[in-house]
PyMOL Python script that loads the backbone (N, CA, C, O; Angstrom):
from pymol import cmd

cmd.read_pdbstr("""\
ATOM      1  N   UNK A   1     -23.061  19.837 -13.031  1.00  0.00           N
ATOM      2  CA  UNK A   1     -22.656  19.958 -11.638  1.00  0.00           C
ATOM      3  C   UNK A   1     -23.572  19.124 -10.747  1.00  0.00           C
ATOM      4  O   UNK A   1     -23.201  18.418  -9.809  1.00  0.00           O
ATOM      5  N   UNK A   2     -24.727  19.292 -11.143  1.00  0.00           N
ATOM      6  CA  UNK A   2     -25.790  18.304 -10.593  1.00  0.00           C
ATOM      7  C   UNK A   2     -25.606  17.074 -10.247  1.00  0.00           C
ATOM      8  O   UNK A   2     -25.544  16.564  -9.128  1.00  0.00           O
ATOM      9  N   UNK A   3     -25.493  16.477 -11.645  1.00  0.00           N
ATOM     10  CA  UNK A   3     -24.392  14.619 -11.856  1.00  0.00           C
ATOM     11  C   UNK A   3     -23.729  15.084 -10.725  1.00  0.00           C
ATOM     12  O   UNK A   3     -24.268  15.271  -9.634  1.00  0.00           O
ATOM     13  N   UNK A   4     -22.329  15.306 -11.043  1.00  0.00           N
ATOM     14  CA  UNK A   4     -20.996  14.805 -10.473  1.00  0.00           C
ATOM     15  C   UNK A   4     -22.024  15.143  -8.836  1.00  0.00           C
ATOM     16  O   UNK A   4     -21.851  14.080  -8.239  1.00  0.00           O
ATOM     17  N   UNK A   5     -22.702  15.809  -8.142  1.00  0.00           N
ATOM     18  CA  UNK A   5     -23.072  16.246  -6.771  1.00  0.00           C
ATOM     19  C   UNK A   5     -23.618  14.225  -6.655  1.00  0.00           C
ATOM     20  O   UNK A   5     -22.995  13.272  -6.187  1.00  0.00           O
ATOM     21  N   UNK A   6     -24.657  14.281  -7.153  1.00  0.00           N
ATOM     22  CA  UNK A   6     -25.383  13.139  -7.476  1.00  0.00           C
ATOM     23  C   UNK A   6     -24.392  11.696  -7.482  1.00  0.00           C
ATOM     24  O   UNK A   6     -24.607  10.931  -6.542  1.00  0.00           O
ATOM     25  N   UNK A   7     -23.682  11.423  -8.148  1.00  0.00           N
ATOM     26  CA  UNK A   7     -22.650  10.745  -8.073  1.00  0.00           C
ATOM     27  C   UNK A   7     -21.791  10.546  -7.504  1.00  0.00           C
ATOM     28  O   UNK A   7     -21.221   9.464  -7.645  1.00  0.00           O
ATOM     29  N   UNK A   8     -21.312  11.521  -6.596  1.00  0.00           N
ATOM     30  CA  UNK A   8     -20.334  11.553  -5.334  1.00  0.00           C
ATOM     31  C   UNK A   8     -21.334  10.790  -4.224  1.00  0.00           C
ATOM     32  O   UNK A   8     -21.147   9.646  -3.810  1.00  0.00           O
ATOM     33  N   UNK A   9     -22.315  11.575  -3.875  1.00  0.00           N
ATOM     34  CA  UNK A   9     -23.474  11.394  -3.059  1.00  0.00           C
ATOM     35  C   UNK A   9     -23.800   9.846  -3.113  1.00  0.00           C
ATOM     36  O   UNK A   9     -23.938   9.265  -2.037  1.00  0.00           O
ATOM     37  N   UNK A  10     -23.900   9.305  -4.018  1.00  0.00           N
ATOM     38  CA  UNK A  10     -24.210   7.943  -4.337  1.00  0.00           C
ATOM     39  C   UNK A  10     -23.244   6.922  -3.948  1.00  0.00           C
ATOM     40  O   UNK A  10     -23.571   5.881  -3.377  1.00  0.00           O
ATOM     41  N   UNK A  11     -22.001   7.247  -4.280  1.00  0.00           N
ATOM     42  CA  UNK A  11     -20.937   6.820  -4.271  1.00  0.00           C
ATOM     43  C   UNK A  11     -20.613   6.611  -2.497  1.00  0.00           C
ATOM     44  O   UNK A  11     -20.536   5.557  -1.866  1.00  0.00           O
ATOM     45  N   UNK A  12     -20.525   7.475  -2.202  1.00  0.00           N
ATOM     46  CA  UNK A  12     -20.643   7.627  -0.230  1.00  0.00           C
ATOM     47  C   UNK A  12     -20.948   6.785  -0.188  1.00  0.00           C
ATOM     48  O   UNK A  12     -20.191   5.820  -0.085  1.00  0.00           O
ATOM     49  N   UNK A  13     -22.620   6.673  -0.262  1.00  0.00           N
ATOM     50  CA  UNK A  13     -23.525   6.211   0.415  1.00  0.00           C
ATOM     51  C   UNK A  13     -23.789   4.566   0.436  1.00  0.00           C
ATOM     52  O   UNK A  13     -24.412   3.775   1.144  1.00  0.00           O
ATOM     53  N   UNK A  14     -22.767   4.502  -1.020  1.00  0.00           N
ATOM     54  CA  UNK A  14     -22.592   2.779  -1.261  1.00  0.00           C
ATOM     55  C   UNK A  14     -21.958   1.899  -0.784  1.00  0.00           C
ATOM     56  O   UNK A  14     -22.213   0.717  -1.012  1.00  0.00           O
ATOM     57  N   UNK A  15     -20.570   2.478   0.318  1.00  0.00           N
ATOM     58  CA  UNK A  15     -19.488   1.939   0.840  1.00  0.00           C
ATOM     59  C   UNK A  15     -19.896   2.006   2.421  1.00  0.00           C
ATOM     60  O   UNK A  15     -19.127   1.663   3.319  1.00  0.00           O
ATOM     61  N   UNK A  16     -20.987   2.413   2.591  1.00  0.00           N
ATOM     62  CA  UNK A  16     -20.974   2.817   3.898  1.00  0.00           C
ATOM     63  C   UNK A  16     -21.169   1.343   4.428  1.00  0.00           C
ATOM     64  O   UNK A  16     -20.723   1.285   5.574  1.00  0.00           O
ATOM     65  N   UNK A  17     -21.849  -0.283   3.862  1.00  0.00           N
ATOM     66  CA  UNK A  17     -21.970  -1.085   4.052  1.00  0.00           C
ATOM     67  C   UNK A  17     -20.948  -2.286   3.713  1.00  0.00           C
ATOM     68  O   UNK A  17     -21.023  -3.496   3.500  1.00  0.00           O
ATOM     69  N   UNK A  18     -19.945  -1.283   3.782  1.00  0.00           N
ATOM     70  CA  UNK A  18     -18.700  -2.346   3.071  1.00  0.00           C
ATOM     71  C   UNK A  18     -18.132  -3.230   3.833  1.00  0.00           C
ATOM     72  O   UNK A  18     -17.697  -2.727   4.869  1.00  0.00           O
ATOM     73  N   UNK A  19     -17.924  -4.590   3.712  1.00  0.00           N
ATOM     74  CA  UNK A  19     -17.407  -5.581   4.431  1.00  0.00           C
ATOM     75  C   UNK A  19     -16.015  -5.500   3.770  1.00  0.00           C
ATOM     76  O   UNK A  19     -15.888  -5.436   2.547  1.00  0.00           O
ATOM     77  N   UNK A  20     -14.956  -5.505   4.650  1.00  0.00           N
ATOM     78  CA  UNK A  20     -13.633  -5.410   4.279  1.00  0.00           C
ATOM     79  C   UNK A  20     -12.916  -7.044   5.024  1.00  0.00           C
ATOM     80  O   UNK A  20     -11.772  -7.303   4.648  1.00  0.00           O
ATOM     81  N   UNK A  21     -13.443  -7.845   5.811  1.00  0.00           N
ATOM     82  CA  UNK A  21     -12.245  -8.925   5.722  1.00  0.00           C
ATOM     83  C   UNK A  21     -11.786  -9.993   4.577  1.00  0.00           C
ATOM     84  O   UNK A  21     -12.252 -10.141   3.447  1.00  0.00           O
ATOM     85  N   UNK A  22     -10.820 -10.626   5.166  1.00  0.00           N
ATOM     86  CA  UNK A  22     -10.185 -11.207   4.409  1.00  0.00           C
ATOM     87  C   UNK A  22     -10.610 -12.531   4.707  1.00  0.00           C
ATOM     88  O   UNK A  22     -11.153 -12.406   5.805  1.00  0.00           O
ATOM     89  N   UNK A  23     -10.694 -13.933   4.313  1.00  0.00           N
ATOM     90  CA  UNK A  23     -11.672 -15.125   3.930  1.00  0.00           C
ATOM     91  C   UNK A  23     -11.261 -15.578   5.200  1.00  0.00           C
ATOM     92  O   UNK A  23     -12.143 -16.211   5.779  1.00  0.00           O
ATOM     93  N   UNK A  24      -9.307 -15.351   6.339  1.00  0.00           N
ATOM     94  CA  UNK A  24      -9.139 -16.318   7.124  1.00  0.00           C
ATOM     95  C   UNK A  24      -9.671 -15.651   8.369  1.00  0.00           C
ATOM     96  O   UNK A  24      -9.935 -16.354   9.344  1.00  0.00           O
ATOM     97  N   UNK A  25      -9.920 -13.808   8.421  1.00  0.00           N
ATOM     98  CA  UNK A  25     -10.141 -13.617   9.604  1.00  0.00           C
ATOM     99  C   UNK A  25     -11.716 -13.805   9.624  1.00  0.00           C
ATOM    100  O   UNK A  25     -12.316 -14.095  10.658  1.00  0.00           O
ATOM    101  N   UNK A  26     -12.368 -13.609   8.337  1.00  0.00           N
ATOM    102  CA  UNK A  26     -14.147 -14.423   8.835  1.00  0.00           C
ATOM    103  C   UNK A  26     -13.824 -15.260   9.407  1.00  0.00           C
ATOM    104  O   UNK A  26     -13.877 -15.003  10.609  1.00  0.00           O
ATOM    105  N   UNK A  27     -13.364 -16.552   9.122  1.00  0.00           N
ATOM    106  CA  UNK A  27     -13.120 -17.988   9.189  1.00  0.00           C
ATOM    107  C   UNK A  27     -12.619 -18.144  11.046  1.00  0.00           C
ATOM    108  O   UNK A  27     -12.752 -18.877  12.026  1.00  0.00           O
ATOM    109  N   UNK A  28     -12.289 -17.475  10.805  1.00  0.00           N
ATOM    110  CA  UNK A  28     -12.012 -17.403  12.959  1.00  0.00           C
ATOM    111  C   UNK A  28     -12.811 -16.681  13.685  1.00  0.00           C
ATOM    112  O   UNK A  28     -12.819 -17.083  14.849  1.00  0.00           O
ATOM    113  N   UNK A  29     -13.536 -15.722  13.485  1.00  0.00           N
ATOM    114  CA  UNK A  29     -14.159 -14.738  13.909  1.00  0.00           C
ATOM    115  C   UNK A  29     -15.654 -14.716  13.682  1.00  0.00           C
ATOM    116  O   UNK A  29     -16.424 -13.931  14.235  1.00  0.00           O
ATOM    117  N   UNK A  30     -16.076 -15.893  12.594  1.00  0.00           N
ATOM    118  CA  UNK A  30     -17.418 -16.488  12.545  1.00  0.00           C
ATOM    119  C   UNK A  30     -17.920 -16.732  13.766  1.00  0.00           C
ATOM    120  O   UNK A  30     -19.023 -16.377  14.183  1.00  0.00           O
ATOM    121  N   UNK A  31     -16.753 -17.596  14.569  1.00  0.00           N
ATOM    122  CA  UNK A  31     -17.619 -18.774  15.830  1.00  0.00           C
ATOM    123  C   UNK A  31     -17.577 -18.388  16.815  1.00  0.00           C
ATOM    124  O   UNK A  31     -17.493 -19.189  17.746  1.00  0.00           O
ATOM    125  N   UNK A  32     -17.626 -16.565  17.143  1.00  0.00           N
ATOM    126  CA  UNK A  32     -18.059 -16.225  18.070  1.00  0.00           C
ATOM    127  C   UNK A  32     -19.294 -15.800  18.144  1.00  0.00           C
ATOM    128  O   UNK A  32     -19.919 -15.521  17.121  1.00  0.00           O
ATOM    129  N   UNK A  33     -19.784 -15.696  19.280  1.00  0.00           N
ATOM    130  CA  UNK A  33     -21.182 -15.753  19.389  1.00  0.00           C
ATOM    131  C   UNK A  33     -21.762 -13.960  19.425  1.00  0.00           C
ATOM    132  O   UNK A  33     -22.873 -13.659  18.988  1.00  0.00           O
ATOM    133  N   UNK A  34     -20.871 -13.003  19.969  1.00  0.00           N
ATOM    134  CA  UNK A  34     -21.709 -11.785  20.071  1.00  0.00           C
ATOM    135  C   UNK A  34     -21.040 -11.114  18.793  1.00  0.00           C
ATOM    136  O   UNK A  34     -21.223  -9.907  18.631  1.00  0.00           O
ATOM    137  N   UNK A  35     -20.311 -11.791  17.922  1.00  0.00           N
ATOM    138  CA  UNK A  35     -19.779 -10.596  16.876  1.00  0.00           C
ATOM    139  C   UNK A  35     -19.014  -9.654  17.009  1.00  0.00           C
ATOM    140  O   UNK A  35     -18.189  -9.293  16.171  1.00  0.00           O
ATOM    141  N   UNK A  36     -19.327  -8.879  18.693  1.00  0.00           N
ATOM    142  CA  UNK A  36     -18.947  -7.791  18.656  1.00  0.00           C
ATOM    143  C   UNK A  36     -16.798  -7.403  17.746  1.00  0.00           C
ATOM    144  O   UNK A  36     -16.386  -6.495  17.024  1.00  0.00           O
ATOM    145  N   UNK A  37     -16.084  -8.684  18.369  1.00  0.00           N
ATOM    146  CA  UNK A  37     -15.001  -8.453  17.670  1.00  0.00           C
ATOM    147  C   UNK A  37     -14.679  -8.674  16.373  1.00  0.00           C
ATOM    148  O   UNK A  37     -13.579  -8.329  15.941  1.00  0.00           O
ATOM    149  N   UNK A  38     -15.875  -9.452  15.379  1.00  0.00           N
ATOM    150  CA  UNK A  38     -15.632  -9.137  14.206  1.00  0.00           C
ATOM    151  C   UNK A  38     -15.994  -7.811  13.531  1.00  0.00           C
ATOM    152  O   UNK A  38     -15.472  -7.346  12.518  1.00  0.00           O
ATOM    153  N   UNK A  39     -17.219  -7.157  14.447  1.00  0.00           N
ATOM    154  CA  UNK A  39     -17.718  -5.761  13.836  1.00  0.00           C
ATOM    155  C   UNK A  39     -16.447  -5.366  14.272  1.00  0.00           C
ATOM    156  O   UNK A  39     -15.858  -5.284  13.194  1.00  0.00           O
ATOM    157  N   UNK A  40     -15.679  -5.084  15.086  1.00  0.00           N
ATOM    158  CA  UNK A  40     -14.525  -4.093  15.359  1.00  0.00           C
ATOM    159  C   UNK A  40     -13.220  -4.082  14.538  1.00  0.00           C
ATOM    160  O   UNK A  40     -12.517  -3.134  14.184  1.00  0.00           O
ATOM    161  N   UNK A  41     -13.106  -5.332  14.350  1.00  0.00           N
ATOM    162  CA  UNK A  41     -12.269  -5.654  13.061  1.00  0.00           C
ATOM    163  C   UNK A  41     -11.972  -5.650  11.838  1.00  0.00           C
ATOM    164  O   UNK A  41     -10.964  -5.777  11.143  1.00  0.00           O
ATOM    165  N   UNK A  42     -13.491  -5.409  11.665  1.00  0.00           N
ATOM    166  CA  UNK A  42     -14.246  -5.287   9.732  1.00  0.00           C
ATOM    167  C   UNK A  42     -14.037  -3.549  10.068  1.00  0.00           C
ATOM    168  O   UNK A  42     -13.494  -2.989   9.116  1.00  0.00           O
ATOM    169  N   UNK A  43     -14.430  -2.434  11.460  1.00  0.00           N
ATOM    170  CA  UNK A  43     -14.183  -1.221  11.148  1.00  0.00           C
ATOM    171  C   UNK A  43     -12.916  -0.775  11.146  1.00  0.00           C
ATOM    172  O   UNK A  43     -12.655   0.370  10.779  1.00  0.00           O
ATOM    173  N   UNK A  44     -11.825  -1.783  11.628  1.00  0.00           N
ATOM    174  CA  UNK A  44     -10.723  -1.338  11.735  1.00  0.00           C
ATOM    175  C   UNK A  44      -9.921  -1.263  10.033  1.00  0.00           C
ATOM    176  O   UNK A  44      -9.183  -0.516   9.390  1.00  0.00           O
ATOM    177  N   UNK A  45     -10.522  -2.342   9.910  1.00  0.00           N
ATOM    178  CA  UNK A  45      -9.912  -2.359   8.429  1.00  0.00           C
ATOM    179  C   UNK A  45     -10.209  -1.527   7.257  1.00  0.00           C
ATOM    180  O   UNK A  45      -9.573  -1.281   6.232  1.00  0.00           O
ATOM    181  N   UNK A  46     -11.655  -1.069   7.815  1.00  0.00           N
ATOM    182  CA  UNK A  46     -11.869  -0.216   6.490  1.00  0.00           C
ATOM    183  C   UNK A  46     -11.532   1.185   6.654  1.00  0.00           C
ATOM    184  O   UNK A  46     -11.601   2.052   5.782  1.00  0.00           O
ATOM    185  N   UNK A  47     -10.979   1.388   8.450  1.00  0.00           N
ATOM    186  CA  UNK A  47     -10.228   2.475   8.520  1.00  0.00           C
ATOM    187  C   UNK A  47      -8.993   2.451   8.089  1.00  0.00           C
ATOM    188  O   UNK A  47      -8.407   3.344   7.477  1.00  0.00           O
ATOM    189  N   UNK A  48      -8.682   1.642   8.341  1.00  0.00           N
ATOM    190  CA  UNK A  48      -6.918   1.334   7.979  1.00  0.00           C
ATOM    191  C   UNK A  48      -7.106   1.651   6.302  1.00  0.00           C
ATOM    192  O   UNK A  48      -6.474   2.653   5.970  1.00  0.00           O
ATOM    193  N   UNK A  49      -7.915   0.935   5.091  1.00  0.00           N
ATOM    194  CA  UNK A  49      -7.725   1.793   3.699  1.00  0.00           C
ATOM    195  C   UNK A  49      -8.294   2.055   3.720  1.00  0.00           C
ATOM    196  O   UNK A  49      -9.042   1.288   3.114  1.00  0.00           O
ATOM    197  N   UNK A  50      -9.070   3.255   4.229  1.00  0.00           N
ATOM    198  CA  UNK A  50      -9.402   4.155   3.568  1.00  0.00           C
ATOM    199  C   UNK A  50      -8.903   5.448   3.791  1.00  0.00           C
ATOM    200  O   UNK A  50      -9.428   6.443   3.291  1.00  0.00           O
ATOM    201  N   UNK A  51      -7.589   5.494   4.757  1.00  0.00           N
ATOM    202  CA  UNK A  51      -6.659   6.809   5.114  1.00  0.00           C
ATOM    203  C   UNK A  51      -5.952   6.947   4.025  1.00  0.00           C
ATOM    204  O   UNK A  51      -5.876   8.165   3.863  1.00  0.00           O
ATOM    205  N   UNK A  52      -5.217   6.261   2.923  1.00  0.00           N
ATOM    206  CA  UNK A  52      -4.844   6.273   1.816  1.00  0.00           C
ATOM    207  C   UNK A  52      -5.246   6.518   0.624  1.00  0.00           C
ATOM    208  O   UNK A  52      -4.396   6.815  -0.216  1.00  0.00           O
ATOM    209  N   UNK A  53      -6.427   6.462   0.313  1.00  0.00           N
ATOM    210  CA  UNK A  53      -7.333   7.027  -0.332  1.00  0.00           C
ATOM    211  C   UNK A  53      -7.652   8.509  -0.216  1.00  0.00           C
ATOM    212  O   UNK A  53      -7.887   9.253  -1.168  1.00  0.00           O
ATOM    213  N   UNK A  54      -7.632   8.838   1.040  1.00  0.00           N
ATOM    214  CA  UNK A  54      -8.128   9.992   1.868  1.00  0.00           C
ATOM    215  C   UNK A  54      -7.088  11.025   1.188  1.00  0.00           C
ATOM    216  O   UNK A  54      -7.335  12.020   0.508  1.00  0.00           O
ATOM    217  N   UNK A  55      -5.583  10.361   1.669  1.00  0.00           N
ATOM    218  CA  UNK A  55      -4.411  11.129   1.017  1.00  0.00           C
ATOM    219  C   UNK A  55      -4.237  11.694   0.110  1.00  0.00           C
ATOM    220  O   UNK A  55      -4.184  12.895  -0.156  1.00  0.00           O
ATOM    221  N   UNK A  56      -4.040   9.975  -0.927  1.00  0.00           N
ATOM    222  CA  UNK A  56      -4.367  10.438  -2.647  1.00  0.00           C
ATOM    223  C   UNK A  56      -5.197  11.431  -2.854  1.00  0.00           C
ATOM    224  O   UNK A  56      -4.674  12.519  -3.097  1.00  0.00           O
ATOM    225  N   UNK A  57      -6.562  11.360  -2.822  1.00  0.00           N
ATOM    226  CA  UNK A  57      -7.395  12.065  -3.036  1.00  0.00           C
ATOM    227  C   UNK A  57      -7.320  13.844  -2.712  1.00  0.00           C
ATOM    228  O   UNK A  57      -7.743  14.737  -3.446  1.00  0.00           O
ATOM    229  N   UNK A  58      -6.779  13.953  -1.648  1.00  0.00           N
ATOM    230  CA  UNK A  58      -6.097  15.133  -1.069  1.00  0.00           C
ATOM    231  C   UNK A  58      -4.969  15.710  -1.702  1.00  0.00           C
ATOM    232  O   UNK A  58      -5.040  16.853  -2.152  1.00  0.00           O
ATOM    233  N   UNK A  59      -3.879  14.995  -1.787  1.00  0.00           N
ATOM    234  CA  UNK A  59      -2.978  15.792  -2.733  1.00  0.00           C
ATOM    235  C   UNK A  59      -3.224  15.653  -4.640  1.00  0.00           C
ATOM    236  O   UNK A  59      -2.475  16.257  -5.408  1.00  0.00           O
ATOM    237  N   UNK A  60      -4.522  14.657  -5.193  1.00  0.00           N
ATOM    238  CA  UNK A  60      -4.941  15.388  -6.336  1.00  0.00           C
ATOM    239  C   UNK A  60      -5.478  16.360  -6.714  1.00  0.00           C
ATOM    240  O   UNK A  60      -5.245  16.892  -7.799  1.00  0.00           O
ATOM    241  N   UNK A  61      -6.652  16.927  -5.508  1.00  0.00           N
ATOM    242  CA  UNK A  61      -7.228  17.927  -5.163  1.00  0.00           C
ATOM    243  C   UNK A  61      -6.533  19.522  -5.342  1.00  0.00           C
ATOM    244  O   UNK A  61      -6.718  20.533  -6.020  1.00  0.00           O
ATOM    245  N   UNK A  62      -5.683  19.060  -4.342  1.00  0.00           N
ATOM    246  CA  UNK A  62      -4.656  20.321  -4.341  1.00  0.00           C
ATOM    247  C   UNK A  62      -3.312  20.899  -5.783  1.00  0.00           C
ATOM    248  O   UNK A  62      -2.793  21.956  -6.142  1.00  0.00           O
ATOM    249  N   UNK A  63      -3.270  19.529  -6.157  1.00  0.00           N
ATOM    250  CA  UNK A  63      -2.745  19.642  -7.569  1.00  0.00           C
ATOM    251  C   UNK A  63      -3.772  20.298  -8.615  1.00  0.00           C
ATOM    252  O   UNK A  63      -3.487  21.260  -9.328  1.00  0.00           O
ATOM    253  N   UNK A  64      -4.661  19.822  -8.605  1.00  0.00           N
ATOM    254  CA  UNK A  64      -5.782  20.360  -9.485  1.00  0.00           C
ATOM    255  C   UNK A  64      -6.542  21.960  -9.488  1.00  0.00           C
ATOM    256  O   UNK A  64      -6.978  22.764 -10.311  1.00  0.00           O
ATOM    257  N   UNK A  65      -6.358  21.808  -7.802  1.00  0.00           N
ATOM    258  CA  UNK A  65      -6.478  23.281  -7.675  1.00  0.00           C
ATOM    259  C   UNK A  65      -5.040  24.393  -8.072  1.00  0.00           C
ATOM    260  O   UNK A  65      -4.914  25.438  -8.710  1.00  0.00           O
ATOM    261  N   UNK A  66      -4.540  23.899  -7.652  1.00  0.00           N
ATOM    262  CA  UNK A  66      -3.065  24.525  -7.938  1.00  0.00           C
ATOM    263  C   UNK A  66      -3.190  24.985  -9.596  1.00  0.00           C
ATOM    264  O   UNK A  66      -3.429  26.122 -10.003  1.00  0.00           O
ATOM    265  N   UNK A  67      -2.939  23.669 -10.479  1.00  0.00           N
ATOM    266  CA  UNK A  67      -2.594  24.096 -11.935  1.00  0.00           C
ATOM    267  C   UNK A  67      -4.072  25.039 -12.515  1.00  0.00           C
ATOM    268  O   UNK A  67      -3.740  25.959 -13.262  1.00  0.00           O
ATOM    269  N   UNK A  68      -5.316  24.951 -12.318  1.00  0.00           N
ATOM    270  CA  UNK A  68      -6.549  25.598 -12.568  1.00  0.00           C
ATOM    271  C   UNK A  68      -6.559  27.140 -11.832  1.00  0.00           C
ATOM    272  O   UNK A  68      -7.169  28.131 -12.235  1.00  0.00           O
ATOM    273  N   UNK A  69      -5.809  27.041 -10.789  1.00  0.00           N
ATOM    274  CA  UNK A  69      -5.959  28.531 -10.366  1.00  0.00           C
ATOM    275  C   UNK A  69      -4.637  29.378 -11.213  1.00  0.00           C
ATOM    276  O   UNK A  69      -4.817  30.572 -11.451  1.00  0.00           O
ATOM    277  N   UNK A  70      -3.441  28.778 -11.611  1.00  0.00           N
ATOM    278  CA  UNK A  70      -2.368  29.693 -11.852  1.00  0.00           C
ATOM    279  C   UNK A  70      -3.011  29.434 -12.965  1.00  0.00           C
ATOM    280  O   UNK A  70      -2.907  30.553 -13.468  1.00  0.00           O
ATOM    281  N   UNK A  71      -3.656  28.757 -13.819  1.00  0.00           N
ATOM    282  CA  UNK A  71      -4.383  29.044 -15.166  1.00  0.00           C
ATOM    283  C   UNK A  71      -5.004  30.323 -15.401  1.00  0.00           C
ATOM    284  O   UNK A  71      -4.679  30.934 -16.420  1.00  0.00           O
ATOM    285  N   UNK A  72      -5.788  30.783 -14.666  1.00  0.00           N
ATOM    286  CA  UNK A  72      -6.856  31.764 -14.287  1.00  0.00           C
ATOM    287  C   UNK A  72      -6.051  33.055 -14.580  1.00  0.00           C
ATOM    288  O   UNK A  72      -6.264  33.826 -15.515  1.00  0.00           O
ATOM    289  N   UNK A  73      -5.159  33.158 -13.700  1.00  0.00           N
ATOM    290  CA  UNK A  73      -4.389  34.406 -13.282  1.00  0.00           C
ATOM    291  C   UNK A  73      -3.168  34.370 -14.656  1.00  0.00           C
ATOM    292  O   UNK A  73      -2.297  35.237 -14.732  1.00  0.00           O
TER     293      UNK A  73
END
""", "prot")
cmd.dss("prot")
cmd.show_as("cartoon", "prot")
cmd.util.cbc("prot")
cmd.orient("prot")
């Protein structure tokens, strides 16, 4: 239980620096000077996938809980 705590934990903590564009919106968004709209763009995107993930992850959860609890009983 330790691991998997440990490994989730790790896992977080590795994406939190994730650059998500794509090669043409660097390529335009380099030659501005304060960044600020490429930082907003790189967070938009990694909001945009990672709500799908969020999902998946959510209805495996609930599947898993589902078949493990009517196991039980």
């Amino acid at each position: 239980m330790k691991i998997k705590f440990l490994f989730i934990l790790f896992t977080f903590f590795s994406f939190l620096e994730m650059k998500a564009q794509c090669a043409m919106c660097r390529a335009v968004l380099e030659n501005e000077e304060g960044q600020l709209a490429a930082k907003g763009i790189n967070n938009g995107i990694v909001y945009l996938m990672s709500v799908p993930y969020i999902l998946v992850f959510g209805l495996g959860f609930f599947i898993y809980w589902k078949f493990f609890r009517t196991k039980k009983q």
